[in-house]
N, C-alpha and C positions, 0 to 999 in steps of 0.2 A: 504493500500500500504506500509507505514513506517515497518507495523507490520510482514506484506510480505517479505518483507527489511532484518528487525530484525531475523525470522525464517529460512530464507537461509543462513545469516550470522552464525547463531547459528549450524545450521548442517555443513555448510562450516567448520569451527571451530572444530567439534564435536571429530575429534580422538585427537587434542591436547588437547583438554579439558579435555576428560575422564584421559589422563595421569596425569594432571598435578591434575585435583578435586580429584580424585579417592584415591589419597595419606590422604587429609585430613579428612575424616571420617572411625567414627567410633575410632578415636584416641586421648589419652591425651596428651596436649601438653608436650611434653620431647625433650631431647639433640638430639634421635635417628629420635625424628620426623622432627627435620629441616633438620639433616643429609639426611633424605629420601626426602623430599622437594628438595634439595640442587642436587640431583643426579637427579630427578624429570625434574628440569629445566635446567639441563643441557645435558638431551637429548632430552627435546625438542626445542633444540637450541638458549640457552636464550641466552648464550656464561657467559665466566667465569667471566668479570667485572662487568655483571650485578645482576648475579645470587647472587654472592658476597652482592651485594649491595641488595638487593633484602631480602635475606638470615640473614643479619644483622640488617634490619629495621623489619624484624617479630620480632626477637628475642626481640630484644630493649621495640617493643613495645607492645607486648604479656604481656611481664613481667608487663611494668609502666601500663598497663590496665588493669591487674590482669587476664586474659585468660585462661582457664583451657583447653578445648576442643578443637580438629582440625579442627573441623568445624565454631568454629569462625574467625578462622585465615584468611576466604572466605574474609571477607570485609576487610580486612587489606593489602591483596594480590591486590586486586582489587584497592584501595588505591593509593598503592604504583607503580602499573602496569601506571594508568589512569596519573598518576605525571610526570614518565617515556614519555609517549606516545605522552600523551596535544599537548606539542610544535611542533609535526608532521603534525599537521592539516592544508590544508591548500588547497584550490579549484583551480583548471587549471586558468591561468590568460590569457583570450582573449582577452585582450587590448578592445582600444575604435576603432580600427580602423578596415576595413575588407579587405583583409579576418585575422582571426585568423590564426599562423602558429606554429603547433605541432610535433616538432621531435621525434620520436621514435627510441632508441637504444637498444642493446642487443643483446645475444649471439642467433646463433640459437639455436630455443629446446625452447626459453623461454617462449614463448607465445605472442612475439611481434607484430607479423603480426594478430595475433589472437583479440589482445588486440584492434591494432587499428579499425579491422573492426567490433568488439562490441561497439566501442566508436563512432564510423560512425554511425552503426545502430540507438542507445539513439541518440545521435545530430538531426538526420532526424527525428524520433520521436518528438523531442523538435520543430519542425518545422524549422530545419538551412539545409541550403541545402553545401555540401560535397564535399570536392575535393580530394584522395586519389593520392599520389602521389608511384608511384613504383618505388623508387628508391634503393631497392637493386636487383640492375641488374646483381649482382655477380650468385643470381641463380635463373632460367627460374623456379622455383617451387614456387620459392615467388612470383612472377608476377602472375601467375596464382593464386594462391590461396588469393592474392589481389584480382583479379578480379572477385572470385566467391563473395567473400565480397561485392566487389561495385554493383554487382546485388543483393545479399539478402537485404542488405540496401536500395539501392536504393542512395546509392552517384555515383558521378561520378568518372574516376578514369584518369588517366594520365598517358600512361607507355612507354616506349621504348622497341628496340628489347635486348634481352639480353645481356650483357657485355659495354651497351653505359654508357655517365658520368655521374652519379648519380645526377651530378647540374646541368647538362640540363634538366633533368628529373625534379626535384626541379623548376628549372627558368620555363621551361611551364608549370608546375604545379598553380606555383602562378601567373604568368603572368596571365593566363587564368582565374584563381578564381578573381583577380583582376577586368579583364577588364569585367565578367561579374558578380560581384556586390555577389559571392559566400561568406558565414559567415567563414567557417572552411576550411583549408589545414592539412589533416596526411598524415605525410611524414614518409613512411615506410622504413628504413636503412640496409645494409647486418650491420651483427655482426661478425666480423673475429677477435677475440681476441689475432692468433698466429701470424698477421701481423700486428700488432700495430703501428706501425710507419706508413703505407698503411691506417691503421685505422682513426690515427689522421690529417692527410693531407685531408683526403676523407670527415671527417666532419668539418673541419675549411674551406672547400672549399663551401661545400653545406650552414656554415652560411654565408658565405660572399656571398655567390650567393641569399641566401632571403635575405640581407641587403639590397644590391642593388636593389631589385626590392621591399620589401615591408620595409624602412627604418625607417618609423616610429613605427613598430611592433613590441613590443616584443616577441621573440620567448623561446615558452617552449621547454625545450629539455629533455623527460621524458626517464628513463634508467628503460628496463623491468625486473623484476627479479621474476626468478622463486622460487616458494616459498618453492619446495621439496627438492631444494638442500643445506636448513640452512643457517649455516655461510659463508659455499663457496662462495655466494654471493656477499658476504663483497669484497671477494678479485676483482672478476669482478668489483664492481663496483668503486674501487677505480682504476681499469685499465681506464674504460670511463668516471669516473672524470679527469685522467691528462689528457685525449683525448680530453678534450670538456667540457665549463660549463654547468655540468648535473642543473636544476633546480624543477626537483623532481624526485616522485619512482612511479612505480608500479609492487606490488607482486603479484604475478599468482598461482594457481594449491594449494592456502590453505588448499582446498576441500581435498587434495589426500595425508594428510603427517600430520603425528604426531608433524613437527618440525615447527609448527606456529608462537613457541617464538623466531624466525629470525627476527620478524620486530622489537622486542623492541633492540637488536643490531646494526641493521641497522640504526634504528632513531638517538641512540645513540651515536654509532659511528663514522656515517657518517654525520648526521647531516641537513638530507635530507627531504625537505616535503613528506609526503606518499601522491600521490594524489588520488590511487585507489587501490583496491585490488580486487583477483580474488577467489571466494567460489564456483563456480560451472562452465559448461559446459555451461549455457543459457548467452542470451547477458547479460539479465538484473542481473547476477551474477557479472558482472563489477561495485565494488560498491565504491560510494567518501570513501573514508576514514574518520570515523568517529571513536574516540580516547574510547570515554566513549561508543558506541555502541560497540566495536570489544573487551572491555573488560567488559562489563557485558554478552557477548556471551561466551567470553570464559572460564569466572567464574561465571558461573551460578548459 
């Protein structure tokens, strides 16, 4: 199963990797090879502060390790990737009390609704039984395609007719997991980036409405990012950080993009536990985030 794990991951991975491996063999380490490393990583979206950094810890230590070839520079990359990454680690926190309550934000496109109904799926697998709540009611397409979720799963699902308040939605949501004795709440969000102000009332409303009804629970507030769009990201998500305290990541669509080195930015930058990531189409391509697994995948 691990090994299973490890093999989707590695193909998820697989066209950022060929960019980024494919540079160091077959080559002697010289001034033009970092140079080409250096351009390397910055189109697969490491971003410029870290590439830098990145970029100056080869050189450093090629040299005091005496390094001739580019194919040794593998474990040193790897290295300095896993040093970077470590501190991202970090599993969904479902408190002690039930039910668990999981916010999900993001723009549409990203894979959010998609996200939460693979994470449904594994939960009910795990033997917890589900309560989906539909609270972006902004549009009739995400309800529905919640609810195709809550039948392949087999969770249950909670939803209103279209345009009702998303924290009524939220409030019987958990109400109901509540009174019967349900493990997990994913509460699925609209994502309107160009109403932000609409944005931030809409989710400071929906926590204070699970406060009030589950007051002991901490709630995750996970922000989804799709993982083809790079650094852009960055910028999103420091839109739904002043919105809301985001308490982790998840990145989608690794599988479909050369620009994989977005999360070592985003960890970076933002300072965000990674809680999952997404390498494939199947549910079980929703994988925890694991620091030393996603870079021995993609420095093979």
């Amino acid at each position: 199963m691990i090994k299973s794990m490890f093999d989707k991951l590695k193909r998820g991975l697989g066209k950022t990797k060929n960019q980024i491996v494919g540079t160091l063999f077959g080559r002697t380490i010289d001034e033009e090879l970092f140079e080409d490393i250096e351009m390397v990583l910055l189109k697969a979206d490491v971003g410029v502060k870290a590439t830098e950094e990145i970029v100056d810890f080869l050189r450093k230590e090629s040299k005091k390790r005496k390094l001739k070839e580019g194919e040794e520079l593998k474990e040193l990359l790897k290295e300095k990737l896993y040093e970077i990454l470590k501190g991202c680690e970090e599993p969904l926190n479902l408190g002690e009390e039930k039910p668990a309550v999981i916010l999900f934000l993001g723009i549409n496109g990203s894979g959010k609704t998609t996200t939460v109904g693979k994470l449904a799926s594994q939960f009910v697998k795990d033997g917890k039984s589900v309560v989906l709540a539909a609270a972006d009611t902004f549009r009739a397409a995400a309800i529905d395609q919640l609810e195709e979720w809550a039948k392949r799963s087999g969770a249950r699902i909670v939803k209103h007719s279209p345009g009702a308040d998303p924290s009524a939605v939220v409030y019987d949501a958990v109400s109901s997991a509540k009174s019967r004795g349900d493990d997990v709440v994913l509460v699925d969000t609209a994502g309107r980036l160009h109403t932000k102000e609409h944005l931030i009332k809409e989710l400071q409303k929906i926590k204070k409405t699970i406060k009030k009804v589950a007051p002991e629970q901490p709630v995750e507030t996970i922000l989804v990012l799709d993982g083809t769009i790079g650094q852009n990201s960055i910028n999103q998500a420091k839109v739904f950080k002043e919105a809301t305290d985001v308490s982790g990541i998840v990145i989608t669509k690794l599988d479909g993009t050369a620009k994989g080195g977005a999360i070592i930015p985003i960890c970076k930058e933002l300072k965000l536990p990674v809680k999952y990531i997404g390498v494939g189409e199947g549910i079980e391509d929703l994988q925890p985030f694991d620091a030393k697994a996603f870079v021995d995948a993609l420095i093979d």
